[in-house]
N, C-alpha and C positions, 0 to 999 in steps of 0.2 A: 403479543409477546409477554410472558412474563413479568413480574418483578427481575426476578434472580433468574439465570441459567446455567445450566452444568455446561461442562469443557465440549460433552458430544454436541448437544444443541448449537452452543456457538460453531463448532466445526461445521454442522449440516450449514447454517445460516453462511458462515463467509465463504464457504469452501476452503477450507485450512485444511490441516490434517492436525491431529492432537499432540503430535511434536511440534511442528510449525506454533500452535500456538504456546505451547510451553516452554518453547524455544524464545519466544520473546517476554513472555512471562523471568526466561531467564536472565535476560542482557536488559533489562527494565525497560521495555515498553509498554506494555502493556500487563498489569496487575490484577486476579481477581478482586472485587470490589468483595467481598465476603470467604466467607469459608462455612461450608455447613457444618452440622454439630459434628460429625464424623470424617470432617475435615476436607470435603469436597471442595473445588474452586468453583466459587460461583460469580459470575458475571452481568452485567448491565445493560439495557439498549447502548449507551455511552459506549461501556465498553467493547461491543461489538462495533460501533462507529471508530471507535481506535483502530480496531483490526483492521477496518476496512480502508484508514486512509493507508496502514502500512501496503496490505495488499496493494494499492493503487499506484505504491510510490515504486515498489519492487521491480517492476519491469523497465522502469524507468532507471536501473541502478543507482538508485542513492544508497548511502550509505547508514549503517547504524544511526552514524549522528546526526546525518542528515532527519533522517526518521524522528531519533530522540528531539532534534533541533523544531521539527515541523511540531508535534504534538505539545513539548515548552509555550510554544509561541501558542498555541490552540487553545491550552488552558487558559494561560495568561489574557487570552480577550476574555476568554469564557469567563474571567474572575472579574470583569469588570473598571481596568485599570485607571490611571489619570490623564489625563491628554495628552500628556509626554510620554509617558511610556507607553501608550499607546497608540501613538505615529512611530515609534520606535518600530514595536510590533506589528504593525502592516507594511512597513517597510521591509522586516526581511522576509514578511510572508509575500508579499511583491517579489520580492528577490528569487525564492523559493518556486515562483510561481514564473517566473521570466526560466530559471535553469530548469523546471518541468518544459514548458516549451518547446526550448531547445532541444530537449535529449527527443522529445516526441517528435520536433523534424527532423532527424537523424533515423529515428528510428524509420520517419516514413520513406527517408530517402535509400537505406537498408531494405527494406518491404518492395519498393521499387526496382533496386540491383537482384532480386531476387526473384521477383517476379520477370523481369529480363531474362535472369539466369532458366528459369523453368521454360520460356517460351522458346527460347534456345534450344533447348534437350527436347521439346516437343515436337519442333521441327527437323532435327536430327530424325528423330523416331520415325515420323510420316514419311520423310526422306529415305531411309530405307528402308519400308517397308514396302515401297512402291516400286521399288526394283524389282 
């Protein structure tokens, strides 16, 4: 991977779309780390690992701040902090990580009623067709 990548490259790499990412470029999550001479955005391995935790977080419905709240805490280890503020900071990315969870068995339980629902109508189907 590059140093620098343009907005296409990261799009192919996270599967975004170039609104998607400039979309969060616009509500601050996610920043080019540069700009080319002709004012291109240009981005980081880092920064495509940004995208990717938003991606991750998305289907799970968190929120903006949720988002902004997850990547705060990310930097803040990445910086190295003091031992306080740093149990601070794994503490709500525990947190963070307990309401990921959650919403993921919700979701499996969703996936399940669904998968119910489909087995239903497939039996229906078979059911009169055999008439």
């Amino acid at each position: 991977m590059a140093a620098h990548m343009q907005i296409g490259e990261v799009a192919a790499l996270t599967g975004l779309s170039l609104r998607t990412l400039r979309y969060y470029e616009e509500v601050g999550l996610v920043a080019p780390s540069a700009r080319s001479a002709g004012g291109f955005r240009l981005y980081t391995a880092l920064d495509v690992d940004r995208f990717e935790l938003i991606k991750r977080m998305k289907p799970l419905d968190f929120s903006l701040e949720d988002m902004r709240g997850l990547l705060g805490v990310v930097d803040a280890l990445d910086a190295d902090p003091d031992e306080d503020e740093r149990a601070r900071l794994l503490g709500e990315l525990e947190s963070l990580r307990t309401a990921a969870e959650q919403r993921v068995d919700a979701l499996r339980t969703r996936l399940a009623w669904a998968e119910e629902f489909a087995a239903g109508l497939d039996e229906r189907v078979r059911a009169h067709r055999e008439r």
